[in-house]
N, C-alpha and C positions, 0 to 999 in steps of 0.2 A: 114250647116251654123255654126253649134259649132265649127266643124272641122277644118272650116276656121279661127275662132275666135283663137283657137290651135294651130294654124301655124306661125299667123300672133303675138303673144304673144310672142313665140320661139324670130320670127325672131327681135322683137325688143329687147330682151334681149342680143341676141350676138351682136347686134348693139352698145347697151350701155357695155357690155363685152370687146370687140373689141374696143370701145373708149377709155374708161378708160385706156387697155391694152397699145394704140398707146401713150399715154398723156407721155408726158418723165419725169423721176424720177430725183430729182432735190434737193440738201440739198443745206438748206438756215441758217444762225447764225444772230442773235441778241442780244444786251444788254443790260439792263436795262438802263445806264446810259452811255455817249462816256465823260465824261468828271467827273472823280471820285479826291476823296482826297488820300493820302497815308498812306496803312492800311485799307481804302475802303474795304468794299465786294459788289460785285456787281454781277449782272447774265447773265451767259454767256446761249444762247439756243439756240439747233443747232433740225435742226427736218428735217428727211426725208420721201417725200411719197409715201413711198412704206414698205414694211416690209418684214423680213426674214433674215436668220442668215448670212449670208451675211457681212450685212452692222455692222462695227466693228467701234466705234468712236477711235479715237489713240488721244490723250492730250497728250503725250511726250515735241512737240514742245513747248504749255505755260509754263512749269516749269521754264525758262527761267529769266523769268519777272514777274509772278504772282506763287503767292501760289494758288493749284487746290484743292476744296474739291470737293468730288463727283467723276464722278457724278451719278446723277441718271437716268435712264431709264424707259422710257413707250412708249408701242402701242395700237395703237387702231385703230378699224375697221368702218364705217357710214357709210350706203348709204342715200342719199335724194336725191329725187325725182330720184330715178333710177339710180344714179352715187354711184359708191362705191369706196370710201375715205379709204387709207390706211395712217396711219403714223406713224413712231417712232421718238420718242422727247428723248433728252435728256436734262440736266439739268444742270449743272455747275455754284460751286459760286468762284470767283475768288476773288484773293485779292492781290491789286499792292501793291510791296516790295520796289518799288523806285520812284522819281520822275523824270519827261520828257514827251514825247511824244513817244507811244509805239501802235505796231502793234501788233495785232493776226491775226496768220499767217492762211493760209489757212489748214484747217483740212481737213486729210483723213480717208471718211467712205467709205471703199470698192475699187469700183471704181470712188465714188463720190470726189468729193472735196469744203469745201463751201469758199465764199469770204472771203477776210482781212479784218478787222473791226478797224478804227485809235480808239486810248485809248490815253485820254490826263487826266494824272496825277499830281497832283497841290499838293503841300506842304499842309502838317495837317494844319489844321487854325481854327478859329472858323465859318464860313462860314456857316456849318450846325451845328449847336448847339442842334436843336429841331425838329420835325417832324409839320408839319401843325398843329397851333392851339396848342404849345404847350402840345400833348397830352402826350410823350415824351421829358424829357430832364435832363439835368446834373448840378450840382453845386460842385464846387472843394475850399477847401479850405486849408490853411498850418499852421503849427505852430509854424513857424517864416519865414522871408523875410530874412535876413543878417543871414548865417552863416559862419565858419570858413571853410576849407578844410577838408572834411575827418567827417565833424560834421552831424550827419541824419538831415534831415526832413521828420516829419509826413504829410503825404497828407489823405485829409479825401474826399472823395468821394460819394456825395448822387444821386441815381440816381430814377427819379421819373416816376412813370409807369402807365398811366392809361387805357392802351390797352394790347392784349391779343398777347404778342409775343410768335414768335415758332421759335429754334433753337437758340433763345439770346446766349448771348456771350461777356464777359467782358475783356476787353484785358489793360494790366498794359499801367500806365503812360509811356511816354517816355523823357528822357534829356540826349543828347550826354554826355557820360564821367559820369558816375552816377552807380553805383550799387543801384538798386530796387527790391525790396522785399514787396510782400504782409505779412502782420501782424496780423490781422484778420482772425482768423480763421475760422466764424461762420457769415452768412448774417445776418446783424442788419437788421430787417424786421419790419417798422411801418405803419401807413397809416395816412393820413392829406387832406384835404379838400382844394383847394385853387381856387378860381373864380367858383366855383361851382364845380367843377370835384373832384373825390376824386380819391385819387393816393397812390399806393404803393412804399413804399422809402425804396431803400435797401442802406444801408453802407459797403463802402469797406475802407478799411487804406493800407497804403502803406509806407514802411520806404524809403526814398529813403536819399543817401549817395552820395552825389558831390564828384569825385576823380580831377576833376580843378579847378582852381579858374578861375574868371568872372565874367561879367553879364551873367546870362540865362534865359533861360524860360522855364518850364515846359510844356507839352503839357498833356492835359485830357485825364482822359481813353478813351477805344473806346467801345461803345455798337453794336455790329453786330447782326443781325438777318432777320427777315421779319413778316411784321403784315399783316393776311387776311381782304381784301376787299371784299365786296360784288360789282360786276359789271356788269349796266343792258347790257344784251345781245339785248334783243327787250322787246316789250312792254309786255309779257309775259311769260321770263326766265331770271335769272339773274345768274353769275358765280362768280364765289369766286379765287379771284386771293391772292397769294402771293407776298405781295411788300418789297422789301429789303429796309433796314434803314442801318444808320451809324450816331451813334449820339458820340457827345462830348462835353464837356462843356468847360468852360472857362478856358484857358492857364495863370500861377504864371510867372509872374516876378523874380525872385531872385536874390542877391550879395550873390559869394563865392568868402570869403576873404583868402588869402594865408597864412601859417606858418609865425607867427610874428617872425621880425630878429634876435631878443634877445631868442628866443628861445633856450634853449638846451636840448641833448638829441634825442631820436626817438618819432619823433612825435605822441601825444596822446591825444585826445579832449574827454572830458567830462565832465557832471556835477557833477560826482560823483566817486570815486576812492577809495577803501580800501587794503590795502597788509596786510592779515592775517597771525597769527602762530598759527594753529589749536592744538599744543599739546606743555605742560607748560614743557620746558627740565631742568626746574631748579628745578622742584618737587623729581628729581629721583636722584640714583646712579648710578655710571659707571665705570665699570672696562675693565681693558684692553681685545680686542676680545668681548664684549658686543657690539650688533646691536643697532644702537642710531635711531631711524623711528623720521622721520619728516616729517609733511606737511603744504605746504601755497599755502593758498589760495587767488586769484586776481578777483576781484569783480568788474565791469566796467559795470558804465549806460550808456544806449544808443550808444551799440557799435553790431554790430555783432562778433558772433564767431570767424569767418576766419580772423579778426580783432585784438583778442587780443594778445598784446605782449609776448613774451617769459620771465620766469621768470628766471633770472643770480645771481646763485648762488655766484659764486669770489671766489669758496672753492680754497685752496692750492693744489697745482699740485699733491704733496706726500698724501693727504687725499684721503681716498678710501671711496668710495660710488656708491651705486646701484639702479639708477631710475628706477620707475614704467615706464608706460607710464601714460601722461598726460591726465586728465581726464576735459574735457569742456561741460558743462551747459549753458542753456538760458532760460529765465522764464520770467516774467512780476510781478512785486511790484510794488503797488498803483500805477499802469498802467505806469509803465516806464519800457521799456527794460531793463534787466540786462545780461550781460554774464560773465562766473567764468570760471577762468583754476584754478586748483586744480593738486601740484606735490606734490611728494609721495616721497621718497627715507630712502634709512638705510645706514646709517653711521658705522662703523667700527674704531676705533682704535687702532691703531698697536704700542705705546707708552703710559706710562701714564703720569704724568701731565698737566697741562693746556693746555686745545683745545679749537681754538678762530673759533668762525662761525664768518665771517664777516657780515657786515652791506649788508641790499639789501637797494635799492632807485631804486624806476621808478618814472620816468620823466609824467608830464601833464601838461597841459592845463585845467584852469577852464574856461569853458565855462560862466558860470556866472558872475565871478569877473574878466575875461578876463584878468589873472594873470598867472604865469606856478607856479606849486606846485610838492610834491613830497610826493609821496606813501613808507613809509621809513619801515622797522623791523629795529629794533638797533641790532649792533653789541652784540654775546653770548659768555662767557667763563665756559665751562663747566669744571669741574675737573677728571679726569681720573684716579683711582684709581689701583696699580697694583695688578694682582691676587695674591692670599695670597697663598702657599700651605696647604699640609695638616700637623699638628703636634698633640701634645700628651700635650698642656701646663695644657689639665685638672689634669692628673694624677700628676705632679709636682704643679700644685697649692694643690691639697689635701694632698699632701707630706709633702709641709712646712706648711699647717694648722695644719696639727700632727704635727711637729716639735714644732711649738709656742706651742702647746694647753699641749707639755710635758713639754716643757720650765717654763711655768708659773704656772705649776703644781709645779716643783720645787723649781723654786723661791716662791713660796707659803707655800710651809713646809718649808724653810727658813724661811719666817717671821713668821712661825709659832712656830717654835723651838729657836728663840731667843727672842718671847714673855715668851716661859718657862723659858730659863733663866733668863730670869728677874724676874719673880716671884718668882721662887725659892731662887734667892739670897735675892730679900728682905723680903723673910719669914726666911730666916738662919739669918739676920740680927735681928730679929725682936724677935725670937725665941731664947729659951736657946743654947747655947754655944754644946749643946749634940746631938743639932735636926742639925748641920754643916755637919756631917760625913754624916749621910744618905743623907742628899740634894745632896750631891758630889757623891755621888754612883747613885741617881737617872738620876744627870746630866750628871755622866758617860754612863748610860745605855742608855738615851737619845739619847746622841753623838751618840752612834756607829748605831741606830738605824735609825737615819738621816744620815749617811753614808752609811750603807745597802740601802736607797730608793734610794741617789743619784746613787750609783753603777747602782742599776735598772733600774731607769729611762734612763742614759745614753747609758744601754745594751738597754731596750727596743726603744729606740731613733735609734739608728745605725741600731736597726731590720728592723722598719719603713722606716727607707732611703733605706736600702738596699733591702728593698720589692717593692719600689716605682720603682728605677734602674731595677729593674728584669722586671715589669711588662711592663715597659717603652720598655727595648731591644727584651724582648718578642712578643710586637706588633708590634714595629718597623719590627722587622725581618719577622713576618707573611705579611704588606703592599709590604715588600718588594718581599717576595716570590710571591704575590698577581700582584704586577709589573711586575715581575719579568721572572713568568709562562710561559705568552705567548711565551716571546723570548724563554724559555729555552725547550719549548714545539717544537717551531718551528726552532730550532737553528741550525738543519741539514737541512730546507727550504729553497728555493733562494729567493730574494728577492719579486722575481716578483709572487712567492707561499704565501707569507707571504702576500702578498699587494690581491690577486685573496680571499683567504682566510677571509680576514679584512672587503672587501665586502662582502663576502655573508654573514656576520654575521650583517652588515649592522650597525656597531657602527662606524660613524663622525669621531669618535676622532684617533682612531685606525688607520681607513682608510686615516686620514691625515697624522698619522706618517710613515705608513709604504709607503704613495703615496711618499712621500717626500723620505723617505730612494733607494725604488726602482729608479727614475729616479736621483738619484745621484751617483747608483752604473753605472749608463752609464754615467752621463754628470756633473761632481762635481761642476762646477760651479753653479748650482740649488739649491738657500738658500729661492725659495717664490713661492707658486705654482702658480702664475701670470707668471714663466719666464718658465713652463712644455711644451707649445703651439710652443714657438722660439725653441727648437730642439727637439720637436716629428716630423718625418720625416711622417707625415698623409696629407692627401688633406685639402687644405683649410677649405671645407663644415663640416669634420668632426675633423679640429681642432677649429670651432667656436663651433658645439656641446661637445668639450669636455671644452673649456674656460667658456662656462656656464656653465654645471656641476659643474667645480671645486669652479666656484662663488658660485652655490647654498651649495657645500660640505662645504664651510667659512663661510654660514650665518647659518645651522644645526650645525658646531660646536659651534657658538659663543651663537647663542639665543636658538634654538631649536624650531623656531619659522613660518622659511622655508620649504618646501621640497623637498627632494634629491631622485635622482634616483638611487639606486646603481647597479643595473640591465642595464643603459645605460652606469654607467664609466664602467664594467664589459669590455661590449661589446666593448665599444671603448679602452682600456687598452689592449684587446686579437689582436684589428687589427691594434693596437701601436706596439704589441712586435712580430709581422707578420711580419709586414712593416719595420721594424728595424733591421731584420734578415737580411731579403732580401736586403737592403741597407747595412746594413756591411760585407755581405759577394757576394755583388757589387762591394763593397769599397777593398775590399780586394784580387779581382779577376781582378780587375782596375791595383792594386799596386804592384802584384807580377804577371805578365801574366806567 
């Protein structure tokens, strides 16, 4: 009887084996919702019953029409009451990129295939605002209605939460024709009470920048995600489902109004405008070959970066100057956007007397007083003073201060010696007739005695001059020999030795005269090393490396301030005077065959 019981156990087991096995495997798709807004997410779920690696889901086809994330994958195995349940589910949240009336197509898993499912996609609107019961929802506000073209507005975004979402998700405002940008860097996180529910409010800002004019309307962020349900299965299990949301709140009206006709200028909206001179050019001196560094700086509220205008200098064609590159900033002051370019350059002058910076002026628009104004620097005249050389005026000043200093020594015993005479005569005067003789002898002795110092002084005079002159040609002649040296050190060197040489000692100055001297023993017409690059016979790439070199070799002479490579003019000088071989004796294999 067991045995029987054994048999008969078996035999219904392959019964229910054999059924199951016969039941045909069948993949089916469903979506949460057949009729979404645009930007919706909504859940695609496709589930087959059966399992094994096999069955491959392909989503290729939706990309089309919807953005796919996902998806996700699970199987799982049940028997009840003696039937055993296979199946793999997947998971898919999709999200329509347009409006219309759209299919999903039939997906292939395997050999399987599941139906088309119609997708009717309806323009953003307010529609869904809030989930049942306002447990969920949004509030949009701006800070201002009527702006100009081109002028931001602030959207402030509260979004109030008093359920527990999973995979949330905040997606920016939308308005055709608009640059938008989040601002807020950090979720303002508070919590408030309202009809009894207490709810969590996070803050988002949003700059957004109209690039048309019209009527528009803004449309509210969007909150994607899904919140768990609890759902009774029967009277004694219950399941926990995920339900997809898509909330938004209320859609701005706006006027952008167009560039007023009286406008001139490139157009520029703001409430706030400054055109700085970061450094006082009127504090300094300047001499000819001095690097003059300037910077100004342009300050604009409520603009973005990619926004701000270019600063035009107006310098004169013949002025030389060498820009940084431009340096842009963005920050917030008492909570208003700011953006700053900030240009950098060194001036040069190759003349002295008066050098005029002209006037800059940018053009605006005041937002406020719906006026156009102008961001001005006033026009500069700086003085340019010529280099001085070097001289000797000390040792000729100390010359004629000996000169005076013997001069009024003499004229000094002058007045000293005809204060004797004078005394002496009115004591002979005064005195007996006998005391005459001897005064006359004393004032002879006198005399010659004051003629002996002027003899002296005059000899010692001529010494002095002629010691000044000696010491004068003396030095002169040692600067000169001092000048001098190099050439006569290198006077049997060619040019191109004397220039190779000047670099590796790596003195500017040098290396300017002898750069200058070498490329004019090839090309005479060469009076400015701006014209070296028009007949170095070098490639492109390594005539722009040597054009800056020789910038940087004119801002080391002038300030000392830059730095020069002289290990790259080196290198490019040696495959200068390669390349220039090879080219004239091209040129001359050309001209005589």
């Amino acid at each position: 009887m067991p045995f029987l019981h054994k048999c008969l156990s078996v035999i219904l087991l392959l019964i229910a084996i054999s059924s199951s096995a016969s039941a045909a495997t069948q993949a089916t798709a469903s979506v949460s919702n057949n009729q979404v807004f645009q930007g919706d997410t909504f859940i695609l779920t496709i589930e087959v019953n059966d399992t094994g690696s096999e069955y491959q889901l392909d989503t290729s086809a939706l990309t089309d029409d919807f953005k796919v994330s996902g998806p996700s994958r699970s199987q799982s195995t049940s028997i009840i009451n003696g039937d055993i349940n296979r199946k793999i589910t997947w998971v898919l949240r999709l999200q329509a990129n347009k409006v219309g009336d759209f299919t999903i197509p039939a997906l292939a898993i395997g050999d399987l295939l599941t139906d088309p499912i119609t997708i009717q996609v309806k323009e953003a609107g307010e529609e869904q605002q809030s989930t049942s019961g306002d447990t969920i929802f949004i509030e949009n506000s701006v800070d201002k209605t009527q702006v100009y073209l081109d002028q931001p507005i602030i959207l402030e975004s509260k979004i109030y939460v008093s359920e527990n979402i999973v995979d949330g998700d905040v997606q920016a405002p939308t308005l055709a024709a608009a640059n938008i940008e989040r601002i807020s860097n950090d979720n303002q996180q508070t919590q408030v009470i309202l009809n009894g529910l207490r709810y969590k409010v996070f803050t988002y800002q949003y700059q957004i920048t109209p690039t048309e004019a019209g009527d528009v309307k803004i449309t509210s962020p969007l909150l994607v995600g899904s919140i768990r349900k609890n759902v009774s299965v029967s009277d004694w299990q219950n399941r926990i489902i995920s339900q997809p949301i898509n909330i938004r709140g209320n859609s701005i009206a706006i006027t952008v109004k167009p560039m007023p006709a009286n406008y001139q200028g490139d157009w520029l909206i703001s409430e706030d405008v400054h055109l700085v001179e970061n450094n006082n050019l009127q504090a300094a001196s300047y001499t000819v070959g001095d690097p003059i560094t300037r910077s100004i700086s342009l300050r604009v509220a409520s603009i973005s970066v990619d926004k701000m205008p270019e600063i035009k200098l107006n310098y004169d064609s013949s002025l030389r100057y060498y820009p940084d590159q431009d340096d842009l900033k963005q920050g917030t002051l008492n909570g208003v956007l700011y953006s700053q370019r900030t240009i950098t350059h060194a001036i040069i002058a190759d003349k002295s007397g008066e050098l005029v910076l002209p006037e800059i002026k940018i053009p605006w628009w005041n937002s406020k007083t719906e006026q156009q104004e102008f961001a001005t620097l006033p026009a500069q005249t700086l003085t340019i003073k010529a280099a001085l050389p070097n001289t000797n005026n000390g040792h000729q000043g100390n010359a004629s201060n000996s000169a005076s200093n013997i001069a009024s020594n003499v004229v000094n015993n002058d007045a000293s010696t005809q204060g004797a005479l004078s005394a002496a005569s009115q004591l002979a005067n005064n005195d007996a007739q006998n005391k005459l003789n001897e005064y006359a002898a004393e004032n002879e002795q006198l005399t010659k005695r004051l003629f002996f110092w002027q003899i002296s002084a005059l000899i010692l005079l001529i010494l002095v001059i002629s010691l000044c002159i000696y010491l004068y040609f003396v030095k002169t002649n040692k600067q000169l020999k001092a000048v001098v040296s190099p050439s006569n050190n290198n006077k049997t060197a060619t040019p191109y030795q004397q220039l190779l040489q000047a670099c590796e000692q790596s003195t500017p100055q040098q290396v300017y005269t002898y750069l200058l001297r070498y490329f004019q023993s090839q090309h005479a017409d060469i009076t400015q090393l701006q014209q070296i690059t028009v007949f170095s016979p070098l490639p492109d790439d390594q005539k722009q490396q040597l054009q800056s070199n020789l910038q940087q070799l004119e801002l080391a002479c002038s300030g000392k301030t830059h730095q020069w490579d002289a290990k790259q003019l080196i290198k490019l000088i040696k495959m200068h005077q390669k390349t220039a071989k090879i080219h004239n004796s091209h040129s001359i294999n050309t001209l005589n065959p």
